[in-house]
N, C-alpha and C positions, 0 to 999 in steps of 0.2 A: 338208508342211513338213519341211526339211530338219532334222538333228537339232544343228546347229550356230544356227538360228533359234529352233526349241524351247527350247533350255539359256540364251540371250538371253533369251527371252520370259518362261519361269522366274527366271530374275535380277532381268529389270526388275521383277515383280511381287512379286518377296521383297524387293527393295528399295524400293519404293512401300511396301509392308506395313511394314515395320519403319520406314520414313519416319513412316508416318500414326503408330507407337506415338509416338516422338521426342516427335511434334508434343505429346501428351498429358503433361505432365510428371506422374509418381507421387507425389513429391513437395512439390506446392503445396501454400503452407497454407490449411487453407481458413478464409474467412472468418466467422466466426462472425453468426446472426442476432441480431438484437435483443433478442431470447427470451432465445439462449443466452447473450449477454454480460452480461446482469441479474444471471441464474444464476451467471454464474461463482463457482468457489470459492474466487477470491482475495477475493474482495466478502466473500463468506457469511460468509468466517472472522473475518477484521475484524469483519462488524456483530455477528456472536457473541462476539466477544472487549468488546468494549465493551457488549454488553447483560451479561456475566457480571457486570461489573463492578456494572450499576447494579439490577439485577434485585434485588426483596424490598429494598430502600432504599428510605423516604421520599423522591422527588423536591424537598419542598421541605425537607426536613435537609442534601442533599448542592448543591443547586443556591442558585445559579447556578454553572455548569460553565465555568470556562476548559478548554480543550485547548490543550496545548499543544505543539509539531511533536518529533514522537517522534524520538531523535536514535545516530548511533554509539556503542555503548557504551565503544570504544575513544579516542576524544574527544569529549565531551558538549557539545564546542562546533560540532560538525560533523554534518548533517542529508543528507540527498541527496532525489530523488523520491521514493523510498518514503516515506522516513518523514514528508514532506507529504503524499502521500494516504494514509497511515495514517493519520493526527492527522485529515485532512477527513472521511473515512470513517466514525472515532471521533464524531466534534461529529456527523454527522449522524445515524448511529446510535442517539445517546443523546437524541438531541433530539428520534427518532421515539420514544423511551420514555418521552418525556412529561417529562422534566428541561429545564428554564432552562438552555441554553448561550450565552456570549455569544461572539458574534464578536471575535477581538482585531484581527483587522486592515480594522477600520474605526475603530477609535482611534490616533491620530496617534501619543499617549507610547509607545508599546510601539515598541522597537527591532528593525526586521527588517532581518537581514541578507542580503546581497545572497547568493544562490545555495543559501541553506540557510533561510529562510523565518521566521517566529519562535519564536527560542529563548527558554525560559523554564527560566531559571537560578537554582539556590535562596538565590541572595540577593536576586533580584528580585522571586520570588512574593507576598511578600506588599505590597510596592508593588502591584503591579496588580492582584491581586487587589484590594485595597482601593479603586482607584478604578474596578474591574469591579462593585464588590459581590460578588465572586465570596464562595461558603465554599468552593467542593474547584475544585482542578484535578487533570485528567489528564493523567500525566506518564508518558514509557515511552522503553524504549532496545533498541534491536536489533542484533545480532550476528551476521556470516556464520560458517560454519564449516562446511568440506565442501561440501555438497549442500542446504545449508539454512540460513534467515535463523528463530533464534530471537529472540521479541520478548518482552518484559516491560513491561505496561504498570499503573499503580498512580492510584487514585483516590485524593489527598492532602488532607485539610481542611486549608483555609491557614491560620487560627492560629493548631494546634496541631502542623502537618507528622504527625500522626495518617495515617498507611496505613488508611482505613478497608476497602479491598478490594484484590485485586492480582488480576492471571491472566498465564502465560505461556501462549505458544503457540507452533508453529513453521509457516514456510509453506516450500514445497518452492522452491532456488535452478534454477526451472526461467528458461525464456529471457526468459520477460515480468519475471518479478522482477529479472534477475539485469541486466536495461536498467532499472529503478528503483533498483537498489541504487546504480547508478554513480554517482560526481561528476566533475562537468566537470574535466579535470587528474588522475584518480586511476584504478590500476588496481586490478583485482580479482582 
């Protein structure tokens, strides 16, 4: 073989090689099993943040449980995705700890807004609690700053707006949060 064939033959086959890497992206993300997305620690933290709250509480002193959709702390009139599966999270969380939560949106009166889910506002609480039977609702508002979504969420007895427990926590503004944090129209 001539050495002009050879230095080709070398070529094509460093080129096929570094083709086949290409083909391989390093990159991809991968997708997580069923296992692991149970597991995740966005879930965990959540249902720990909502078990802190009810943990060593009589269930039927604090219950029936309204949640209510945890909202911007910079307008408490504005929710996004997060803070609806924070609040779903919370109601199931607390429901597996054996507290009375009642669904609000399978009740017609409670006002949902369109793109931010239902706000519950402290001049409204005690209307609906009242026709929830509720005694506590959980109420919480969350904050980007940096690198991180801190959340503040407070278990409130409705007749007396009594704080009977509170917990903060922060979750990291990685890429899964930081596509829940967004609202349709707003940047981040």
């Amino acid at each position: 073989m001539s050495p002009r064939h050879a230095c080709m033959v070398l070529s094509l086959a460093a080129l096929l090689g570094l083709g086949g890497c290409a083909a391989t992206p390093a990159s991809a993300p991968m997708v997580p099993t069923y296992d692991q997305a149970l597991a995740h620690p966005f879930i965990k933290a959540n249902r720990d943040a909502a078990r802190a709250l009810v943990v060593g509480l009589p269930p039927l002193d604090i219950g029936p449980v309204l949640v209510a959709t945890v909202v911007d702390v910079n307008d408490l009139r504005v929710s996004s995705p997060l803070g609806r599966t924070l609040s779903e999270q919370y109601a199931s969380a607390i429901a597996a700890a054996g507290v009375d939560v009642r669904e609000m949106k399978l009740r017609g009166e409670v006002f949902v807004r369109e793109q931010t889910g239902e706000l519950l506002l402290s001049r409204e609480i005690k209307d609906i609690a009242h026709s929830h039977h509720a005694r506590s609702v959980l109420v919480g508002t969350y904050s980007v700053a940096g690198n991180v979504v801190y959340i503040s969420i407070k278990l409130v007895r409705t007749d007396t707006s009594q704080i009977l427990r509170g917990y903060d926590y922060a979750l990291p503004l990685d890429a899964e949060v930081k596509r829940l944090v967004r609202r349709p129209g707003a940047e981040l």
